[in-house]
DRENPAPA-44494 format. One line per field, with one value per residue (C-alpha): x, z, y; residue in one letter. Coordinates in nm, 3 decimals, decimal comma, always signed. Layout:
N
px = c(X / ...)
pz = c(Z / ...)
py = c(Y / ...)
code = c(a / ...)
END
This chain:
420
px = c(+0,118 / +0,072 / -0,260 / -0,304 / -0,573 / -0,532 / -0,538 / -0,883 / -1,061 / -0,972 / -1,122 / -1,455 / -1,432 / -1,429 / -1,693 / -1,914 / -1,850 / -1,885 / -2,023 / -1,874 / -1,531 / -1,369 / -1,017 / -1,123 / -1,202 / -0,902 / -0,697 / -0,912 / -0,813 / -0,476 / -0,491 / -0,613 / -0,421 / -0,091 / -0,290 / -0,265 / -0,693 / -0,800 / -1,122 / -0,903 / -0,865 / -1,247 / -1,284 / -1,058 / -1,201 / -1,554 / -1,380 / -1,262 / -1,553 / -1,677 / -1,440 / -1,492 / -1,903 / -1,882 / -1,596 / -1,263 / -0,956 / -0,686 / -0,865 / -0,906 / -0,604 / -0,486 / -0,712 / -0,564 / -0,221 / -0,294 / -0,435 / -0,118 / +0,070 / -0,135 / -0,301 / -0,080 / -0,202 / -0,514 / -0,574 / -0,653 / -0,560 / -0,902 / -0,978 / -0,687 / -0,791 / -1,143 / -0,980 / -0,796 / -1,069 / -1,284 / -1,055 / -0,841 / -0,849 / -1,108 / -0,893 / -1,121 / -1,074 / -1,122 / -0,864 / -1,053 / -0,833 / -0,823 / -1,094 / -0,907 / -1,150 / -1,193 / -1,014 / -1,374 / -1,506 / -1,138 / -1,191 / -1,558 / -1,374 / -1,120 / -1,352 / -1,566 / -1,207 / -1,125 / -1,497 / -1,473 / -1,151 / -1,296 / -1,581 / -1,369 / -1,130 / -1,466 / -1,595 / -1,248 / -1,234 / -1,599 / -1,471 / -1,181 / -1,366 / -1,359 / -1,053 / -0,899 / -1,100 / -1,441 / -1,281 / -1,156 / -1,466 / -1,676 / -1,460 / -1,449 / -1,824 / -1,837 / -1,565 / -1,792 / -2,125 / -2,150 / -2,530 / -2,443 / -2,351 / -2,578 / -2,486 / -2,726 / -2,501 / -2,788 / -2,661 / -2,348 / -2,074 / -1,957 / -1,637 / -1,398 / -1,073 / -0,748 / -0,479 / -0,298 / -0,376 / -0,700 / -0,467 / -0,334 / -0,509 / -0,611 / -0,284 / -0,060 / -0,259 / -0,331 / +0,086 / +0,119 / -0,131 / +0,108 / +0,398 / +0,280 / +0,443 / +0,236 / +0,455 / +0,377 / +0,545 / +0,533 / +0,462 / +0,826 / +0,951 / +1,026 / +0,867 / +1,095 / +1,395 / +1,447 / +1,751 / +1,745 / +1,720 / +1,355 / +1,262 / +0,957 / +0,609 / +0,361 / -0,033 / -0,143 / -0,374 / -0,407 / -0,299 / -0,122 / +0,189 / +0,401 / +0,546 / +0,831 / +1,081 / +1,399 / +1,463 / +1,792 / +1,854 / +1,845 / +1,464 / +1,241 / +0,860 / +0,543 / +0,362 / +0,105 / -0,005 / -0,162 / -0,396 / -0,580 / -0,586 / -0,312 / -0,021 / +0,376 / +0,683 / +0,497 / +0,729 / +0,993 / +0,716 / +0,845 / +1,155 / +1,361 / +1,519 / +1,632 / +1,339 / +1,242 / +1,089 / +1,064 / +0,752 / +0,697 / +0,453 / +0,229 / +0,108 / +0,092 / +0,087 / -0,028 / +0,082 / +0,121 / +0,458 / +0,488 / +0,897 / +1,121 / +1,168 / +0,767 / +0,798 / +0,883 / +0,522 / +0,399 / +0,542 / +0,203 / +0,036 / +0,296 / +0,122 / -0,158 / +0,005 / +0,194 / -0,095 / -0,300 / -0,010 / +0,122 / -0,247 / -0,209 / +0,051 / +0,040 / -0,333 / -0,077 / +0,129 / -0,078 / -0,202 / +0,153 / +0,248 / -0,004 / +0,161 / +0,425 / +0,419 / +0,341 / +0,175 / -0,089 / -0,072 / -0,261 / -0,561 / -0,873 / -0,851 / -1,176 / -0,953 / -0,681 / -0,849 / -0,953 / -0,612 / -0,443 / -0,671 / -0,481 / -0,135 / +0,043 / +0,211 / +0,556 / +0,840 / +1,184 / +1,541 / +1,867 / +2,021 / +1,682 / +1,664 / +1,341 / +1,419 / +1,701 / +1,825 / +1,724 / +1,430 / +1,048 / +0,921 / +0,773 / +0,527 / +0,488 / +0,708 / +0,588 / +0,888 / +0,647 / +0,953 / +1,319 / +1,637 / +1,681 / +1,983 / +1,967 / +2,253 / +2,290 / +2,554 / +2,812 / +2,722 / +2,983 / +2,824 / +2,447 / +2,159 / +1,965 / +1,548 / +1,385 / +1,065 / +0,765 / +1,004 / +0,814 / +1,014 / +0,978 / +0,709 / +0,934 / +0,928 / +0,554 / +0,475 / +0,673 / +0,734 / +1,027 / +1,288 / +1,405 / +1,673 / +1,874 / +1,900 / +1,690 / +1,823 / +1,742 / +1,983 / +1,819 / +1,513 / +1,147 / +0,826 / +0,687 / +0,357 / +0,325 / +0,128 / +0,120 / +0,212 / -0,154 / -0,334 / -0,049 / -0,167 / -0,554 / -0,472 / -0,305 / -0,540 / -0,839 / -0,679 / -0,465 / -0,361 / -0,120 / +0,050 / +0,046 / +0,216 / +0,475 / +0,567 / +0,616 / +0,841 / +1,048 / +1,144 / +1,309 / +1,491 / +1,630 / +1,381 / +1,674 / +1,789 / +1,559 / +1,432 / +1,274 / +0,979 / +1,018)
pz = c(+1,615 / +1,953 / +2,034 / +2,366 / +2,552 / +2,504 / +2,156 / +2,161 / +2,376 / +2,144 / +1,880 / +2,014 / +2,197 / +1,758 / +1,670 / +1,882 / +1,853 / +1,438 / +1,339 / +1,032 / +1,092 / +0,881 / +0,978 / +1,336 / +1,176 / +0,961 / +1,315 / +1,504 / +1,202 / +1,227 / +1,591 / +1,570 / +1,304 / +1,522 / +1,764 / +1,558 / +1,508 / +1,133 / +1,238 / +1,086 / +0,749 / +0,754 / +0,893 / +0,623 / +0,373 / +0,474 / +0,526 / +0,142 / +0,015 / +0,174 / +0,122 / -0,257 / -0,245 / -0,071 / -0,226 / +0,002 / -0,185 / -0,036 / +0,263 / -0,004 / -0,101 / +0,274 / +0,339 / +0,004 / +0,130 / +0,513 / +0,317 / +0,092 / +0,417 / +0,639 / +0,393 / +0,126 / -0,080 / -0,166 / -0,518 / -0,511 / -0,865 / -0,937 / -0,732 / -0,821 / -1,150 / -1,081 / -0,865 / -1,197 / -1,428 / -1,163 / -1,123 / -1,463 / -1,600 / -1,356 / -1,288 / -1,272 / -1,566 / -1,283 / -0,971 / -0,648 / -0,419 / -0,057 / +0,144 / +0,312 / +0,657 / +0,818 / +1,171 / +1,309 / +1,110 / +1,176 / +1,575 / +1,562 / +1,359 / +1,602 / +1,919 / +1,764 / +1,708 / +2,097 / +2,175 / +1,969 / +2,166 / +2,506 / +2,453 / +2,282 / +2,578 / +2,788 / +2,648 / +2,662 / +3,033 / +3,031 / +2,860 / +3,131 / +3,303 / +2,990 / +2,908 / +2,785 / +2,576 / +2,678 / +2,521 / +2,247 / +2,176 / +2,190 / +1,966 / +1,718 / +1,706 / +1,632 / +1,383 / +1,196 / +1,232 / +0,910 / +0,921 / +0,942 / +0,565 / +0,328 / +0,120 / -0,158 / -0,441 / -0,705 / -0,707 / -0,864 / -0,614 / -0,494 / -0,645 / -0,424 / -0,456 / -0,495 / -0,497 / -0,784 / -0,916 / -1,106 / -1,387 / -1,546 / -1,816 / -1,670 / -1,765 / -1,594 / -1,281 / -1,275 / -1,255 / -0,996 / -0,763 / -0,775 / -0,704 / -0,409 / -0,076 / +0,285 / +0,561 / +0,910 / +1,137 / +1,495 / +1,695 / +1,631 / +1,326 / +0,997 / +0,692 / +0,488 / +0,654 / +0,561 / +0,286 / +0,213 / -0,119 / -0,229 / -0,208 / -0,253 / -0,195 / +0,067 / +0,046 / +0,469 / +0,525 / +0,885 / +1,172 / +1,182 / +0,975 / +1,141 / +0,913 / +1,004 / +0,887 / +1,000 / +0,928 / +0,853 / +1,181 / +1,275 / +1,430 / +1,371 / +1,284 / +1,266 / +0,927 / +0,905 / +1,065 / +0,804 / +0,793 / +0,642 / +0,265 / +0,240 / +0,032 / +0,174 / -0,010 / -0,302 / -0,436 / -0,530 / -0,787 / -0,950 / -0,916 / -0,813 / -0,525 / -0,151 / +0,116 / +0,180 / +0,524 / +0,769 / +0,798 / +1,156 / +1,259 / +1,517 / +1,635 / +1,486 / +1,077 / +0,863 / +0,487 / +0,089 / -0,037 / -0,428 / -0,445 / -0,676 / -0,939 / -1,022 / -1,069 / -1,452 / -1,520 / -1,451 / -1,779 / -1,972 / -1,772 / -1,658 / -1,749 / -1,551 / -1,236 / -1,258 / -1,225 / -0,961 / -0,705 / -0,794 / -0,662 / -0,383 / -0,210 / -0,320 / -0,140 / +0,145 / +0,094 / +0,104 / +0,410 / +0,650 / +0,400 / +0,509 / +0,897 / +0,787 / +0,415 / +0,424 / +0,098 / +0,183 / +0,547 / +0,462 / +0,246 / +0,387 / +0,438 / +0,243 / -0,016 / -0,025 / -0,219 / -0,481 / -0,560 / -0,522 / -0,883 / -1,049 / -1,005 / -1,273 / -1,209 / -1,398 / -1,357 / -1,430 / -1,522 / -1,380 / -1,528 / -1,636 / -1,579 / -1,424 / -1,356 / -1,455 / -1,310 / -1,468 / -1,639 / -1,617 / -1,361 / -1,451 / -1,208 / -0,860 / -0,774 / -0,523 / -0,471 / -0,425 / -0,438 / -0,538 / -0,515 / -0,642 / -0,654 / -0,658 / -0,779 / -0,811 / -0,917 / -0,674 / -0,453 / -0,351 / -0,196 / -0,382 / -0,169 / -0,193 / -0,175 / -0,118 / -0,050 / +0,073 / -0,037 / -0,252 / -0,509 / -0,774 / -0,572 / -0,538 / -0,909 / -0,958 / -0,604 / -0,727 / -1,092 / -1,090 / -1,295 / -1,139 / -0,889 / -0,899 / -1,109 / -1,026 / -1,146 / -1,097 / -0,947 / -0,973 / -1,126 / -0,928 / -0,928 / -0,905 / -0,859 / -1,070 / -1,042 / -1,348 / -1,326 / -1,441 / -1,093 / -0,898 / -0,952 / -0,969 / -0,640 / -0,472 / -0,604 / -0,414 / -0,093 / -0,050 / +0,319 / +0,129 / -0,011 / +0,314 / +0,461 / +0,229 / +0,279 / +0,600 / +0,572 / +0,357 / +0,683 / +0,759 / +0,462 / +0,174 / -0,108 / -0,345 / -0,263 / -0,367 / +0,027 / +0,108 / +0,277 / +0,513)
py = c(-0,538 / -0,710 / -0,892 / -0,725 / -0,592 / -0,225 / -0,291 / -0,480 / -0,222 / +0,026 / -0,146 / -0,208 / +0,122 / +0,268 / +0,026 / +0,106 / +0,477 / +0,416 / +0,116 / +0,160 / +0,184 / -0,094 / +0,018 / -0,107 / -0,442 / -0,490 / -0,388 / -0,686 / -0,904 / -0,829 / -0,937 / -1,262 / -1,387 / -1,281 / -1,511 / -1,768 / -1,737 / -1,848 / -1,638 / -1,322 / -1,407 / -1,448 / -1,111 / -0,963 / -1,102 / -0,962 / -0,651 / -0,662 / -0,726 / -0,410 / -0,171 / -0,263 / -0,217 / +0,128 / +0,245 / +0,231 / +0,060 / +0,232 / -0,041 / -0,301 / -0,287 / -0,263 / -0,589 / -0,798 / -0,732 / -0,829 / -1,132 / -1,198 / -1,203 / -1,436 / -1,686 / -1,640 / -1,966 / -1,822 / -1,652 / -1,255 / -1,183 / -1,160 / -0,888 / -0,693 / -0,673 / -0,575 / -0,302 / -0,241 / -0,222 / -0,013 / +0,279 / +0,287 / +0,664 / +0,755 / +1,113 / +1,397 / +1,673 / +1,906 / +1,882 / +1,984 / +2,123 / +2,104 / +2,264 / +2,570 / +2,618 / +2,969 / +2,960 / +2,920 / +2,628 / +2,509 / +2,565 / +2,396 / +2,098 / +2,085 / +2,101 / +1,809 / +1,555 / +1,625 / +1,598 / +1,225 / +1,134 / +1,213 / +0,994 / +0,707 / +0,714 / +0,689 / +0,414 / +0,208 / +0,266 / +0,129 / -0,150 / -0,187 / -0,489 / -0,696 / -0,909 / -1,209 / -1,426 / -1,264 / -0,911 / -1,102 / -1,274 / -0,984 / -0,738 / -1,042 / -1,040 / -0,683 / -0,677 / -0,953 / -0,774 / -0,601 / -0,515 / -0,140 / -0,140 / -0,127 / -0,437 / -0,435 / -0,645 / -0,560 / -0,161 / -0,048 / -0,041 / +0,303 / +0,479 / +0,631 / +0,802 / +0,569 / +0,864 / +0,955 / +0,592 / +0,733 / +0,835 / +0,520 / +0,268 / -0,062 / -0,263 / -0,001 / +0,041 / -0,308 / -0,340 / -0,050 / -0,254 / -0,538 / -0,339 / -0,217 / -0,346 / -0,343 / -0,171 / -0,169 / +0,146 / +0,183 / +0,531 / +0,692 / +0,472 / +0,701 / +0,658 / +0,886 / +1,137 / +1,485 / +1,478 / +1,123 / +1,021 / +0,906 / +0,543 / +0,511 / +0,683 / +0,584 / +0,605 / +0,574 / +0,300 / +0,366 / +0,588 / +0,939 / +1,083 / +1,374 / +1,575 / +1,786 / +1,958 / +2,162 / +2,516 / +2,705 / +2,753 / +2,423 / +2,460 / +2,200 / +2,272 / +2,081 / +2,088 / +1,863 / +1,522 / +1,333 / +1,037 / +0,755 / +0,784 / +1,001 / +1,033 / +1,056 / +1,111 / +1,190 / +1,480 / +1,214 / +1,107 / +1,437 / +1,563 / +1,309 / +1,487 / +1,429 / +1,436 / +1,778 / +1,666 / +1,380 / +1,157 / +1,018 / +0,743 / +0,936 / +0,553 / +0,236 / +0,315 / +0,082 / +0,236 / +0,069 / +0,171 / +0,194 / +0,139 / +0,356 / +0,164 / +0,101 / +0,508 / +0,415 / +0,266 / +0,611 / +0,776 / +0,751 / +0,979 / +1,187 / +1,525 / +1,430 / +1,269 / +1,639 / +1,814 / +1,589 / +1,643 / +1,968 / +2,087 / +1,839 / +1,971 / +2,329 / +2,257 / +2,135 / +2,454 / +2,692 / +2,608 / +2,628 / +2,929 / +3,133 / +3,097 / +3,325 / +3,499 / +3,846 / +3,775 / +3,498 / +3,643 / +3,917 / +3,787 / +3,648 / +3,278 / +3,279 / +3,410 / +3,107 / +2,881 / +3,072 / +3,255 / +2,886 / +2,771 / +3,107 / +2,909 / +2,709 / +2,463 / +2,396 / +2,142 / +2,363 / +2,151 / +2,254 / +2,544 / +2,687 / +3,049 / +3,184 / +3,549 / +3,755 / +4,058 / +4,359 / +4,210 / +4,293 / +4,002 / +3,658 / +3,650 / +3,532 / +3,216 / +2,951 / +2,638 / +2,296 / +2,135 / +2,179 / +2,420 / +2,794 / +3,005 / +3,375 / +3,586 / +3,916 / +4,201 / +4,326 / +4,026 / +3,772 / +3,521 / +3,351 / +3,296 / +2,980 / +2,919 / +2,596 / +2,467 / +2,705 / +2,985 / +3,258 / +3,483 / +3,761 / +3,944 / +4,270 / +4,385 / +4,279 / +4,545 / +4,818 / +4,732 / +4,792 / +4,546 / +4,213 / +4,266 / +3,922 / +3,645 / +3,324 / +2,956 / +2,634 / +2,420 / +2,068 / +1,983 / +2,177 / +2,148 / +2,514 / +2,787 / +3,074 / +3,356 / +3,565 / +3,977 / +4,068 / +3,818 / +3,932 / +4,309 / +4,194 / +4,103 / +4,369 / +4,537 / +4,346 / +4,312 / +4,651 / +4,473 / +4,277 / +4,593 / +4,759 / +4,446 / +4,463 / +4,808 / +4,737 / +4,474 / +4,699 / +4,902 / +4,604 / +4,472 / +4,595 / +4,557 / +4,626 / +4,260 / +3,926 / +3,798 / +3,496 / +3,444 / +3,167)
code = c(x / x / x / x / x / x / x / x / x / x / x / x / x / x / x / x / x / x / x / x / x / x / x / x / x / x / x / x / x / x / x / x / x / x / x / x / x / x / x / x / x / x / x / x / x / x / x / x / x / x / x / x / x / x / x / x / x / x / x / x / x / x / x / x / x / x / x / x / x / x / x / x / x / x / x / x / x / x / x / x / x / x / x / x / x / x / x / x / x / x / x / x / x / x / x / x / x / x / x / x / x / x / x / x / x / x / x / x / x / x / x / x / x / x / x / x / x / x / x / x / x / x / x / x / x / x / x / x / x / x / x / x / x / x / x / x / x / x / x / x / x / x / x / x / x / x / x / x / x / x / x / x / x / x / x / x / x / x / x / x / x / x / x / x / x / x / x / x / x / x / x / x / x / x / x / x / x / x / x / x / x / x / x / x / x / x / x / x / x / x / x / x / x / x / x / x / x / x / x / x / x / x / x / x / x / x / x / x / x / x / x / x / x / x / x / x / x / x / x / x / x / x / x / x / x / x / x / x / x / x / x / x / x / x / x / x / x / x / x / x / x / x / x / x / x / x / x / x / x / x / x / x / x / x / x / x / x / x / x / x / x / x / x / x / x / x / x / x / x / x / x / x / x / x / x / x / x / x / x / x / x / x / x / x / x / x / x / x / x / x / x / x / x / x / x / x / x / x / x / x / x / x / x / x / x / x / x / x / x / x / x / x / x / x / x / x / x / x / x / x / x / x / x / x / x / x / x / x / x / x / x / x / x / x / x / x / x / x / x / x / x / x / x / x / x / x / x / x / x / x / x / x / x / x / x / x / x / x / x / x / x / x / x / x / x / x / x / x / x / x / x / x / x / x / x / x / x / x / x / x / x / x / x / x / x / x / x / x / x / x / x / x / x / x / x / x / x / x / x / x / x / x / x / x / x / x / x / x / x / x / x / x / x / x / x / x / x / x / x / x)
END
C-alpha cells in the first residue's frame, strides 16, 4: 500500500464524511508506517482499543495484525485473549438470516451508496489543493481525533459479530485467533480461483470482493461483491471441495486468512459452524437464485426470506443416494455446495448439477414418482424443502405453478432439468 497522495485524500475525504470510520484510520496508519512514521503504530493502537469498546474485532483483529507486522516486539497476547474470552460460544441459538430487500428498498439503498460516492469524490477534489506533508499532517490529525466515539471505559464494551468464530470455547478460539494470517490484495489480485483446491478461508477486513463464477457455457457472471466483515472461501470449511467461484479484489483488500490446516480446531463445534454458514450462504443463494429459478422467480421477494427458514440444511457423503427413480420425492433440493449426478433409465449419457442447481421439484408439482436417480458424487452441503412446504407453497403462490407449466412447453418434464 503506497503512501501517496490519492491515498491520503481519500482518507480524510471518509473521515470527514463519517467521523467514525476506523477503517479510514487503520488505512492512514498503514501509510505512515510504510513512511517510515512511528506516529502509525500509535494510531493503531488507538484504533484497537476502539474497535474493542464498540464492538468491531474483525478491525481489532485487523489492527493487532498491522501491529504484529510493524512493531513486532511488542506483546499483544493479552489482548488476544481478552478477544478470546469476549466472544467464546457467543453463537446465537437463533441464526438470522440475511435481510432479503424488496427491489424498491433495494433501489432507495442503492441511490443512497451512489449518492455517498458522489459526495466523497467531491470532497477529495476539495481536498485537491492539499499535499505533501500539510495533507499528511492533517489526515494524521484526523485519524487521531477520536472524540466522535463515545469512550466511556466505566460501561461494558459493545459485542459485535466475529463470523463463524462465535462458536468455539475460549481455548479453541483463542488458537484460531493465532492462526490467523493478515493478507494484503491489490484491485485485480485473487483471493481464491474457481476449481482450485481450498486453502484457506478469508474474513474481509477492508475493501470489495468480486465474486464470479463461470457457467457451462463458458460465460462468466457476477454474483456478489462483498465487503468489510465478510466471509470468502468459506464452503471449503465444509466440504472440502475445489472453489466453486473466483474471489477478486475490487480495490485494495485488506482480509485475515484462517489457513487449511487450522480447519481441524473446528471439530468441536462442527454441528454448529454447519448450521451458521449453511444459512449464510443459502442467505447468499437465495438471493442470485431468484435471477433465474422459475421456482423462487415467481414468489414475492417479501416471500424469500421466510420460505429460506423452512430449509434444512444437510451435509450428504459420496455415494449417498438422495432420490431414486421411481420413488415418491424427498422434497425440494437446493446444492449450497457440491456435485450431483442424475441417472436415469434408457439414458446413456448422466447429467451433472452443481451449485445453485435445484432438483426433485417435478414429482413434488405433479406427484408423480421420481424420474431419475440423484447421487452424490463428492461430499455437499445441501437445502431441503420437505413435500408437505413444497405443496403449502404452491399452494400460496399458484404463480409458481403456472410458471412451471410453462416451462414444461419447453422441456420434457419426463427428464430431471436443472435450473440454472
Amino acid at each position: 500500500m503506497l503512501p501517496t497522495d490519492s491515498l491520503f485524500r481519500a482518507q480524510l475525504a471518509a473521515l470527514s464524511q463519517d467521523p467514525k470510520d476506523l477503517a479510514a484510520r487503520v488505512v492512514v496508519a498503514v501509510a505512515l508506517l510504510e513512511s517510515g512514521e512511528a506516529e502509525g503504530a500509535r494510531l493503531l493502537r488507538g484504533c484497537l482499543r476502539v474497535s474493542l469498546h464498540v464492538g468491531q474485532p474483525v478491525t481489532a483483529l485487523w489492527a493487532l495484525g498491522l501491529l504484529r507486522r510493524y512493531a513486532p516486539l511488542a506483546s499483544n497476547d493479552e489482548t488476544l485473549r481478552a478477544l478470546a474470552a469476549r466472544y467464546a460460544r457467543t453463537l446465537p441459538d437463533v441464526v438470522h438470516l440475511p435481510d432479503l430487500l424488496s427491489e424498491v428498498e433495494q433501489a432507495r439503498l442503492d441511490e443512497e451508496e451512489a449518492r455517498r460516492a458522489v459526495d466523497l469524490g467531491a470532497q477529495v477534489e476539495a481536498l485537491r489543493p492539499l499535499s505533501g506533508a500539510a495533507l499528511v499532517a492533517r489526515a494524521t490529525a484526523a485519524a487521531g481525533d477520536l472524540s466522535a466515539f463515545d469512550l466511556d471505559l466505566s460501561a461494558p464494551p459493545a459485542l459485535g459479530a466475529l463470523s463463524l468464530f462465535n462458536a468455539f470455547s475460549e481455548q479453541t478460539l483463542l488458537q484460531l485467533l493465532n492462526a490467523l494470517e493478515l493478507r494484503l490484495f491489490t484491485q485485480g489480485d485473487q483471493l481464491i480461483e474457481e476449481g482450485e483446491e481450498a486453502r484457506g478461508v478469508f474474513v474481509v477486513c477492508c475493501g470489495r470482493v468480486d465474486i464470479t463464477r463461470r457457467t457451462q457455457e463458458g460465460e462468466t457472471i457476477d454474483l456478489a461483491t462483498l465487503g468489510a466483515g465478510a466471509l470468502v472461501g468459506e464452503m471449503g470449511l465444509i466440504t472440502n471441495s475445489p472453489r466453486v467461484a473466483t474471489a477478486t479484489a475490487h480495490d485494495d483488500v485488506w482480509a485475515l486468512m484462517l489457513p487449511a490446516p487450522a480447519y481441524a480446531l473446528m471439530r468441536e463445534c462442527k454441528e454448529e459452524v454447519y448450521a451458521s454458514l449453511s444459512h449464510l450462504v443459502g442467505g447468499r443463494m437465495l438471493q442470485n437464485i431468484t435471477k433465474f429459478s422459475p421456482v423462487f422467480r415467481a414468489l414475492p421477494r417479501s416471500a424469500h426470506a421466510e420460505l429460506l427458514r423452512e430449509f434444512k440444511s444437510m451435509v450428504v457423503q459420496p455415494g449417498e443416494v438422495l432420490l431414486r427413480q421411481g420413488e415418491r420425492g424427498r422434497g425440494l433440493f437446493l446444492i449450497l455446495d457440491g456435485l450431483v449426478r442424475v441417472n436415469q433409465l434408457g439414458s446413456l449419457e448422466p447429467r451433472w448439477l452443481r451449485e445453485g442447481d435445484i432438483f426433485g421439484e417435478t414429482s413434488l408439482v405433479y406427484d408423480s414418482p421420481v424420474t431419475a436417480t440423484c447421487t452424490a458424487v463428492r461430499r455437499s452441503l445441501l437445502f431441503m424443502l420437505s413435500p408437505e412446504r413444497f405443496k403449502q407453497m404452491l399452494d400460496q403462490f399458484p404463480e409458481v405453478r403456472h410458471s412451471l407449466s410453462e416451462l414444461s412447453l419447453f422441456r420434457n418434464l419426463d427428464e430431471l432439468y436443472t435450473l440454472t
